[in-house]
C-alpha positions as CSV (number, residue, x, y, z in Angstrom):
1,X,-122.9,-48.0,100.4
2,X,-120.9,-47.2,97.2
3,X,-122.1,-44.1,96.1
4,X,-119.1,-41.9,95.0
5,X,-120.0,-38.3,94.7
6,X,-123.9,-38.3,95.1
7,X,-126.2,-38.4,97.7
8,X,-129.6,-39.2,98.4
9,X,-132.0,-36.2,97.7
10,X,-129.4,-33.8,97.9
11,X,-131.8,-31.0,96.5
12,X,-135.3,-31.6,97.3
13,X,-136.4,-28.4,96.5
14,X,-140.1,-28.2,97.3
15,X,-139.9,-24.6,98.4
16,X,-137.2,-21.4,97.8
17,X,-138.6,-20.7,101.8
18,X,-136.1,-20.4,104.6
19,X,-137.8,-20.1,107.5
20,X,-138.9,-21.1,111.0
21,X,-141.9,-23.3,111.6
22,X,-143.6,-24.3,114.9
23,X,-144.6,-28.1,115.0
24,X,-148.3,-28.3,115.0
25,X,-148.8,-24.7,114.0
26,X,-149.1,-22.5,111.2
27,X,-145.4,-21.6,109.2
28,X,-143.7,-19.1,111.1
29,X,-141.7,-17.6,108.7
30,X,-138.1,-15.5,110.5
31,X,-134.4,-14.6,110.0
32,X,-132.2,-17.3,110.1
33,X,-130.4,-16.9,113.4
34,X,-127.4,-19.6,114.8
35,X,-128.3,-21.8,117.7
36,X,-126.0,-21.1,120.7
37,X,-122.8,-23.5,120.7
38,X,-123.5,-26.3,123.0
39,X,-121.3,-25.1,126.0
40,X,-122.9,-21.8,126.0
41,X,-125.1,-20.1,128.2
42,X,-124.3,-22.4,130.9
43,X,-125.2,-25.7,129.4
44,X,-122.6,-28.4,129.5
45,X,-123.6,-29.5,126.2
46,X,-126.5,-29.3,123.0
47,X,-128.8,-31.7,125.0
48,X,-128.6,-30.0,127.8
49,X,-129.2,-26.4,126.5
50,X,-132.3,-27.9,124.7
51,X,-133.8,-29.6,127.7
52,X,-133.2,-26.2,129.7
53,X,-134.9,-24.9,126.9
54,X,-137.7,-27.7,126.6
55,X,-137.2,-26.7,122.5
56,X,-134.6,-27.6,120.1
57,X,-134.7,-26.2,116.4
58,X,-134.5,-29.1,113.6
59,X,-133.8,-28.9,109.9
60,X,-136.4,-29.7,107.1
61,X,-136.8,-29.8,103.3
62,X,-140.1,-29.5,102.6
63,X,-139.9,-32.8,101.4
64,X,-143.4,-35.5,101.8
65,X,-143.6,-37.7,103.3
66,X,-140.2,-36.6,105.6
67,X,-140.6,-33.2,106.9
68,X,-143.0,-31.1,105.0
69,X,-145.7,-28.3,105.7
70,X,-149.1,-29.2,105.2
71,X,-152.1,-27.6,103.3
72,X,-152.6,-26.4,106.9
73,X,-149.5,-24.6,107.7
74,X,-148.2,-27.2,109.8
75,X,-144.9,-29.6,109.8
76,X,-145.5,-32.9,109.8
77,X,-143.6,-35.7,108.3
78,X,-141.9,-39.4,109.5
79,X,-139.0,-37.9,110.0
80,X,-140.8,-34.5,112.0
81,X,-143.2,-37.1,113.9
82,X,-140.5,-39.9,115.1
83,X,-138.1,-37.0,115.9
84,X,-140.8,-35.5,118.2
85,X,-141.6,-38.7,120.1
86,X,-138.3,-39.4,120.3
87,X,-137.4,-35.9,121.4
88,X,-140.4,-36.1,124.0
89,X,-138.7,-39.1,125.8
90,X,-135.7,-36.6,126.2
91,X,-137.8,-34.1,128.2
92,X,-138.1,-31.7,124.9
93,X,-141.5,-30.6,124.7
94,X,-140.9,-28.5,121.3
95,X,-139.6,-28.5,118.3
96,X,-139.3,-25.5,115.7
97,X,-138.4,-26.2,112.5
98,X,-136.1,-24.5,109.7
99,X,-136.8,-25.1,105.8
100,X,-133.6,-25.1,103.4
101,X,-133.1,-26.2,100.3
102,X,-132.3,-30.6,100.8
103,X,-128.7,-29.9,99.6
104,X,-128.1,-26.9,102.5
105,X,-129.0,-29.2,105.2
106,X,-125.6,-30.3,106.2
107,X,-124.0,-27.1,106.2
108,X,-127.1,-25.6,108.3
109,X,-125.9,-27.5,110.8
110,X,-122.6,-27.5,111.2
111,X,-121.3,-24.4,109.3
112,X,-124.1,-21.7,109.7
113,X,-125.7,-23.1,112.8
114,X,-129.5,-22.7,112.0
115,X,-130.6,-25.9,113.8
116,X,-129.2,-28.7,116.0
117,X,-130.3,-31.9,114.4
118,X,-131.9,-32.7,110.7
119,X,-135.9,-34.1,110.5
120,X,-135.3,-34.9,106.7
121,X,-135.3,-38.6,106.3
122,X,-131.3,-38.5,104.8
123,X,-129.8,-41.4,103.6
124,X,-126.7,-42.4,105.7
125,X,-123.8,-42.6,102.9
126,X,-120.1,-42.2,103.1
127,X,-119.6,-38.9,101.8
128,X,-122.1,-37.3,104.2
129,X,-120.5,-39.2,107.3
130,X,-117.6,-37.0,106.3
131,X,-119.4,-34.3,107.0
132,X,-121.9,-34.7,110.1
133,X,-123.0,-37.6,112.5
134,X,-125.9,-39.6,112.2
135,X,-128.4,-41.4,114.3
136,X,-129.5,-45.5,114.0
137,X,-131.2,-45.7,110.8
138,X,-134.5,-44.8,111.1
139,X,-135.9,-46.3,108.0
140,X,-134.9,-48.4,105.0
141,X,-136.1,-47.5,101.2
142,X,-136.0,-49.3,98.7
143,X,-135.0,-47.8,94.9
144,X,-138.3,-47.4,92.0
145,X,-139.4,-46.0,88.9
146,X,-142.2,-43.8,88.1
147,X,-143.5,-44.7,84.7
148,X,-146.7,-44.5,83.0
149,X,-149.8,-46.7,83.5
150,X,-148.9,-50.1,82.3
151,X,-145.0,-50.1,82.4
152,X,-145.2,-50.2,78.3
153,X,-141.4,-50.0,78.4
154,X,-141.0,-52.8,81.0
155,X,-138.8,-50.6,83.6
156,X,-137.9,-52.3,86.3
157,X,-133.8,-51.9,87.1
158,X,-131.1,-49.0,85.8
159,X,-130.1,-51.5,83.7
160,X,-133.1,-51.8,81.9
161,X,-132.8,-48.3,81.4
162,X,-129.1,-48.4,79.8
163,X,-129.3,-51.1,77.6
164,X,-133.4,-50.1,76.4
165,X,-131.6,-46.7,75.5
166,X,-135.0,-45.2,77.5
167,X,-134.7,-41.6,78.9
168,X,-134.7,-41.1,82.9
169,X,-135.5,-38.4,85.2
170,X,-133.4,-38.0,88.5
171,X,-133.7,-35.2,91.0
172,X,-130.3,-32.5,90.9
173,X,-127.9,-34.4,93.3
174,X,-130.0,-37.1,94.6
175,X,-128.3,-40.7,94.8
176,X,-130.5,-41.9,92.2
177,X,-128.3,-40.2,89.7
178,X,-124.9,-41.9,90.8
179,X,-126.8,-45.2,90.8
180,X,-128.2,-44.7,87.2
181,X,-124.6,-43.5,86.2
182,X,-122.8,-46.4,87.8
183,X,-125.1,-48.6,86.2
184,X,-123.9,-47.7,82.4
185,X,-126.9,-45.3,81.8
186,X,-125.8,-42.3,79.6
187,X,-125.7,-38.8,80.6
188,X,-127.5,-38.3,77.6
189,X,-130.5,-40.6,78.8
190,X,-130.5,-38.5,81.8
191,X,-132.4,-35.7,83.0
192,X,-131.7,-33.6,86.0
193,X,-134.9,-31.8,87.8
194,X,-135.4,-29.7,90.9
195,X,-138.4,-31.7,92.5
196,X,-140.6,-34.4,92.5
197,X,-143.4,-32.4,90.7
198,X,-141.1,-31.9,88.1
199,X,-140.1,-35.5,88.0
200,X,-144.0,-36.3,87.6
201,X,-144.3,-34.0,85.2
202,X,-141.5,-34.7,82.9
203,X,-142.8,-38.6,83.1
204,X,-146.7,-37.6,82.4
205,X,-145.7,-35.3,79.5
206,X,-143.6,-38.1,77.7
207,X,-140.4,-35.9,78.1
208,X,-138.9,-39.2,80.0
209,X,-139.5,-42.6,79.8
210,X,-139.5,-43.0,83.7
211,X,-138.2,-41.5,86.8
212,X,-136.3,-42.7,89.9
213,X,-136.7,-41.8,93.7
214,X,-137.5,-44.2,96.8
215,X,-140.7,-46.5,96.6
216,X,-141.6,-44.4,99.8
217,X,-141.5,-41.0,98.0
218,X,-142.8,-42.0,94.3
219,X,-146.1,-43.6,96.2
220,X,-146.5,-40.9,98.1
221,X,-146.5,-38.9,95.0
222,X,-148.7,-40.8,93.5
223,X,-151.1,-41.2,95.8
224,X,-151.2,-37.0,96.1
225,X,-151.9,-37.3,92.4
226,X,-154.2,-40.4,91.7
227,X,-155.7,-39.4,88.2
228,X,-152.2,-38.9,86.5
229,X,-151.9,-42.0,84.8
230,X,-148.7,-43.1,86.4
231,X,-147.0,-46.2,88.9
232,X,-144.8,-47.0,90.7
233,X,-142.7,-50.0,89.9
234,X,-142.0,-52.6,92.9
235,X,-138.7,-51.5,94.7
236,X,-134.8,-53.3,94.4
237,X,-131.9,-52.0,95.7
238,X,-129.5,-51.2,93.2
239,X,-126.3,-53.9,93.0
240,X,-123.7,-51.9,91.8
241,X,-120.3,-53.7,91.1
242,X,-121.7,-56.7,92.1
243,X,-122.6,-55.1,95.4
244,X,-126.2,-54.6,96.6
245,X,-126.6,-50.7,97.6
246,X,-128.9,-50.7,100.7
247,X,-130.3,-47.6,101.1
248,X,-131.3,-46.1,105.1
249,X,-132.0,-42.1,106.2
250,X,-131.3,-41.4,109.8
251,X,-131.1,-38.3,111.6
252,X,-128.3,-36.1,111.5
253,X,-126.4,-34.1,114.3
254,X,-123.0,-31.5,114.5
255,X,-120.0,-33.9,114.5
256,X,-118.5,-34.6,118.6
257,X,-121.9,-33.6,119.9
258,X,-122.3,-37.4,121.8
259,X,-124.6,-36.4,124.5
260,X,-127.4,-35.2,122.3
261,X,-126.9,-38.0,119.7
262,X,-126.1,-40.9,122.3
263,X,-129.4,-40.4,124.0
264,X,-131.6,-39.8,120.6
265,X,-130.2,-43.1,119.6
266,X,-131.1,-44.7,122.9
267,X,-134.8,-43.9,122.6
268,X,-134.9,-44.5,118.7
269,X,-134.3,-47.7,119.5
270,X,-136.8,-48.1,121.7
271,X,-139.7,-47.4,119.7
272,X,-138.7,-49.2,117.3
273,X,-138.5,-52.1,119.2
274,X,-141.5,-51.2,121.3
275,X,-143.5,-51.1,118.2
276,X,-144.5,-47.5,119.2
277,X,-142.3,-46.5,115.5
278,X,-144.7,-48.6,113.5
279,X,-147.9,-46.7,114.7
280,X,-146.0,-43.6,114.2
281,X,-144.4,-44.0,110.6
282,X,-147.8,-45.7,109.1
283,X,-149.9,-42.7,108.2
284,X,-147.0,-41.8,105.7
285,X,-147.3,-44.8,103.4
286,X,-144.4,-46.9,105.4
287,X,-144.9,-50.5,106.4
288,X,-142.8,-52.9,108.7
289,X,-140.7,-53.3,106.0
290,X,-139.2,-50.3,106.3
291,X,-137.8,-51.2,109.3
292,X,-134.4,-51.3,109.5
293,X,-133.0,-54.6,110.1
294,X,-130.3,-55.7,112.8
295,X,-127.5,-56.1,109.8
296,X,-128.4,-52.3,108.7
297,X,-126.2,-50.1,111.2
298,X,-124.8,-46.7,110.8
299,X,-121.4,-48.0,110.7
300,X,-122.0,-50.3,107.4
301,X,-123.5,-47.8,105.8
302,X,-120.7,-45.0,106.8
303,X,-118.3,-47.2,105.6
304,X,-119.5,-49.0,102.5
């Protein structure tokens, strides 16, 4: 993936909240303590601490339909609910979960210690292998555009949006914004927002002639706000110098931590070949096709 200095919703910030969540319960909110270093305490490593533990604390952004906290109180998400069946194979019966801000997620984990993996659906890119370890991919997204009802601008690729001289909205750090860049569009014909409300917002008011985020994320928005007079455009990935940008999110551990991440990759693959992933992912809006595919590996994306 050739994505220079951005990455993919680097600052999803759906909520200011730091705090500690229970899965399946209400929001718990607590001081932001460090998990105990993997040889600590006895344990000859992070997975084994967290199955002595039968809990392990993960890393969300409040970001739908990845790791979010429902009208209910309680953290759900694809990224929360694969990460628990997975986790569940392991012999970890818990999971608590810590909300940051999309773009501290990285140093959470390795610097400050709040967690020991990330529930987030991040997009595997170079720059972030840099800094942490990921899993398999765990899903595949295609690139769209929100635009109002009808398309009346005929949006359908970055380009359209450079040489149409048309105004687009990206979220503060996300990859959409190196893609749109890359692609010749102007920083003037760009906007920089906080959040996808904002994004919907800015798009529904006329302040932008469209928006950009995954198909997964846009229809999710749109289906959580069916009478604003907006659609989603059919996804593409982006081909930038000639090259087509795949895009994948994974799950992210602390760099040399193989036991933990070894074993998590084991059972990812196993429901997604069990079909088991499929039934999980569904109720948030993705399809078989998000599936990653046997060409899409960690080590491609790391390294393109």
């Amino acid at each position: 993936m050739s994505e220079h200095t951005w990455s993919r919703r680097e600052f999803f910030r759906r909520t200011a909240v730091a705090g500690a969540v229970a899965l399946g319960g209400p929001a718990l909110l607590s001081a932001c303590t460090a998990v105990p270093q993997g040889g600590e305490a006895g344990a000859g490593g992070t997975l084994e601490r967290v199955r002595q533990a039968g809990t392990i604390t993960v890393g969300i952004a409040n970001e739908a339909p990845y790791g979010f906290t429902d009208a209910d109180g309680t953290v759900t998400g694809e990224s929360v609910e694969v990460a628990r069946a997975v986790l569940s194979r392991l012999g970890i019966g818990e999971i608590n979960a810590v909300t940051v801000d999309f773009g501290a997620l990285i140093s959470g984990l390795t610097l400050s210690r709040q967690f020991d993996m990330v529930t987030a659906g991040m997009f595997i890119t170079p720059e972030r292998c840099g800094q942490a370890a990921f899993s398999i991919p765990d899903y595949t997204a295609p690139t769209a555009f929100l635009v109002p009802a009808g398309n009346p601008n005929g949006i359908a690729t970055f380009d359209d949006v450079a040489s149409g001289g048309r105004t687009l909205a990206v979220l503060s750090g996300a990859v959409e914004q190196g893609y749109a860049t890359d692609s010749g569009v102007p920083e003037g014909q760009l906007t920089v927002l906080a959040d996808q409300n904002a994004l919907l917002q800015a798009v529904t008011t006329g302040r932008v002639d469209a928006a950009a985020l995954t198909n997964i994320s846009l229809n999710d928005l749109v289906s959580r706000n069916p009478d604003a007079g907006v659609e989603v455009t059919s996804g593409f990935f982006p081909t930038i110098d000639g090259e087509e940008i795949v895009s994948a999110g994974g799950f992210v551990f602390r760099p040399g931590e193989d036991d933990i991440l070894d074993a998590f990759n084991t059972e990812l693959a196993a429901i997604q070949q069990s079909g088991e992933w499929l039934d999980i992912v569904t109720p948030f809006g993705f399809t078989e096709d998000n599936l990653p595919g046997p060409d899409v590996t960690t080590e491609s994306l790391c390294s393109a």
